[in-house]
Structures are given as structure tokens and as C-alpha cells.
N, C-alpha and C positions, 0 to 999 in steps of 0.2 A: 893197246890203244890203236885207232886209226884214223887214217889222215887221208882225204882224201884233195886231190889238187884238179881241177880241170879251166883253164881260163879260156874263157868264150867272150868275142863282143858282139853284143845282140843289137843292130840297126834295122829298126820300127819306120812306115810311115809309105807313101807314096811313093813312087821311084826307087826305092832303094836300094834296087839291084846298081841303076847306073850311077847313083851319087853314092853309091861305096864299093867303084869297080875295082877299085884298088885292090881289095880285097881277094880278088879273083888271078891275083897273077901270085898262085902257089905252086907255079909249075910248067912244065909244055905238053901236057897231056893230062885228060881228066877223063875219070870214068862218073858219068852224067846218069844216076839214077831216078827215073819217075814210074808214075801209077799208066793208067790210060789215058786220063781224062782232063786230071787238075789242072797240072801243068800246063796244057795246052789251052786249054778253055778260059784259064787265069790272065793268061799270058805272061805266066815266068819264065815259062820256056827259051818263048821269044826275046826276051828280055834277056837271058841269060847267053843265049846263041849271040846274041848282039854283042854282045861282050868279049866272048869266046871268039871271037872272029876275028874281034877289036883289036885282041892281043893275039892273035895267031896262037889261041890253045887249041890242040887237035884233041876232040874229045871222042868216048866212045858208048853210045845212049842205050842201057838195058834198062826197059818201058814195061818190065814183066812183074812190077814190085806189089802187089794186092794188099787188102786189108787183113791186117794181124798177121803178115810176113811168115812163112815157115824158114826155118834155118837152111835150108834145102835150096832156096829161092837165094836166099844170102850169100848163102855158097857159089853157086850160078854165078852171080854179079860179081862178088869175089876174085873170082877165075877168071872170066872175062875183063875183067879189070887187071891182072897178072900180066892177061896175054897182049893186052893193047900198053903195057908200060904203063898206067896210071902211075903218076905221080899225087894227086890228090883225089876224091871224091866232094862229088855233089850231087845234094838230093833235093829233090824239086816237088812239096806236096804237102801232108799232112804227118801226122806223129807216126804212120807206118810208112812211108817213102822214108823217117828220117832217122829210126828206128835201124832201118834196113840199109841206109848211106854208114851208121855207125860200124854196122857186124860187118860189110863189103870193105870196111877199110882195114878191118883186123884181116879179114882173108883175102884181099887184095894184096897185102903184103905180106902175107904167110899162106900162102896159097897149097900147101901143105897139108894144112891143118886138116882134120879131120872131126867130127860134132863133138867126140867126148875131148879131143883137145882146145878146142874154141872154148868148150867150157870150164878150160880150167884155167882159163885167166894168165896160164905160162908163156908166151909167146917170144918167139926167135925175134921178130922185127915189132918193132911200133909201128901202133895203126899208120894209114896214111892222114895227113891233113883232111880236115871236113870241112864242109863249107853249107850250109844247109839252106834254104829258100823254101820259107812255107807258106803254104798256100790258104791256111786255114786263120782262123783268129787268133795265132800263136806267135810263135818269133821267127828270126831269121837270124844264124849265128855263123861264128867264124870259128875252128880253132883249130891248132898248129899239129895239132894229132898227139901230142903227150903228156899224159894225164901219170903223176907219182904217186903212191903209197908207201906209207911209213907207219 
């Protein structure tokens, strides 16, 4: 049998980012993943920079993340999220920006890994914290990066 556990709070609606900035102090540094476009054009970006600044998070912004993500790209973001100390991720866009904040936070903190070990689910650390901001008619979630199986 298996069990999966992942707790996420999904806050919907106008403002969101800044009436649940709370939300955003998961750390003193963030590796800040978006597309080209969304983010900027949306203005969650700005919204979210707003925040980051509020609390004096120093973040670090890889804007290279496209549609249908290759693991390769993940990796990328990963690594540069290593080298700048992320303490959490955030992804700023639609289901591939958040997709691609997920795999960045396993090799953000396992920056090691290498594709056939990503895929094997083994990892030395847990992911980093996520925090996600979507830009599409979807959600916007929090959560603390550890997910158990039994």
C-alpha cells in the first residue's frame, strides 16, 4: 500500500501575493524561477519583488524556464540555486514555471544528483520549500518541501 502526504495552502483571489506575504518568509534567500513573459506581463513578478525586498530576501532570478521544461533546464536552475544558498524556491507562471520550481528544489538541494538519480526518487536532502505564484487560471500554493511515503 501507499500513502502519499504533501500539505499545501492554496490562497485564490486578487492581491494575493501581498495579503499572504507571510507566507514568503521561508528563508533569507530564494531561488526565483520564471518563463519570459508571464510573470512580468501579470505582474507577479512585481508583486512578489515587492515582498522580497519587504523582508530583505535576497533572491536569485533563472527566467530560462519554457514550455514542457526539459530536465536539463531543471538541472540549470537547480545548480544555480546551490550556488546562490537558496534556502527556498519560487515559481512564478503557469504549470511548466511550476512544474520546473518542483525538480529545482530537489536539485537545488541535491545539486549532485545526476538525471538517472533525480529519477529515482532516492535523495540525500529534501527538496527545498516551494512556494508557487501562478499566473494562469490555476492556483497559488505554499509548502514546506516534505512530502512522506509509507
Amino acid at each position: 500500500m501507499l500513502s502519499y502526504s504533501l500539505p499545501v495552502h492554496i490562497f485564490a483571489g486578487e492581491n494575493a501575493v501581498s495579503a499572504h506575504k507571510e507566507c514568503f518568509r521561508l528563508g533569507r534567500s530564494c531561488l526565483l524561477l520564471t518563463g519570459k513573459n508571464a510573470a512580468v506581463k501579470s505582474g507577479a513578478l512585481a508583486d512578489v519583488l515587492a515582498v522580497l525586498r519587504e523582508f530583505q530576501i535576497d533572491y536569485h532570478l533563472f527566467d530560462g524556464i519554457t514550455a514542457n521544461p526539459l530536465l536539463s533546464d531543471c538541472m540549470a536552475a537547480g545548480r544555480e540555486g546551490a550556488a546562490a544558498n537558496a534556502e527556498f524556491v519560487i515559481g512564478i507562471g503557469g504549470g511548466s514555471v511550476m512544474d520546473a520550481a518542483k525538480a529545482a528544489a530537489v536539485l537545488a538541494a541535491n545539486p549532485e544528483l545526476d538525471e538517472s538519480a533525480f529519477y529515482s526518487g532516492t535523495w540525500a536532502h529534501d527538496p527545498l520549500p516551494i512556494l508557487l505564484v501562478g499566473t494562469t487560471a490555476g492556483t497559488t500554493g505554499v509548502t514546506d518541501g516534505s512530502a512522506s511515503t509509507s
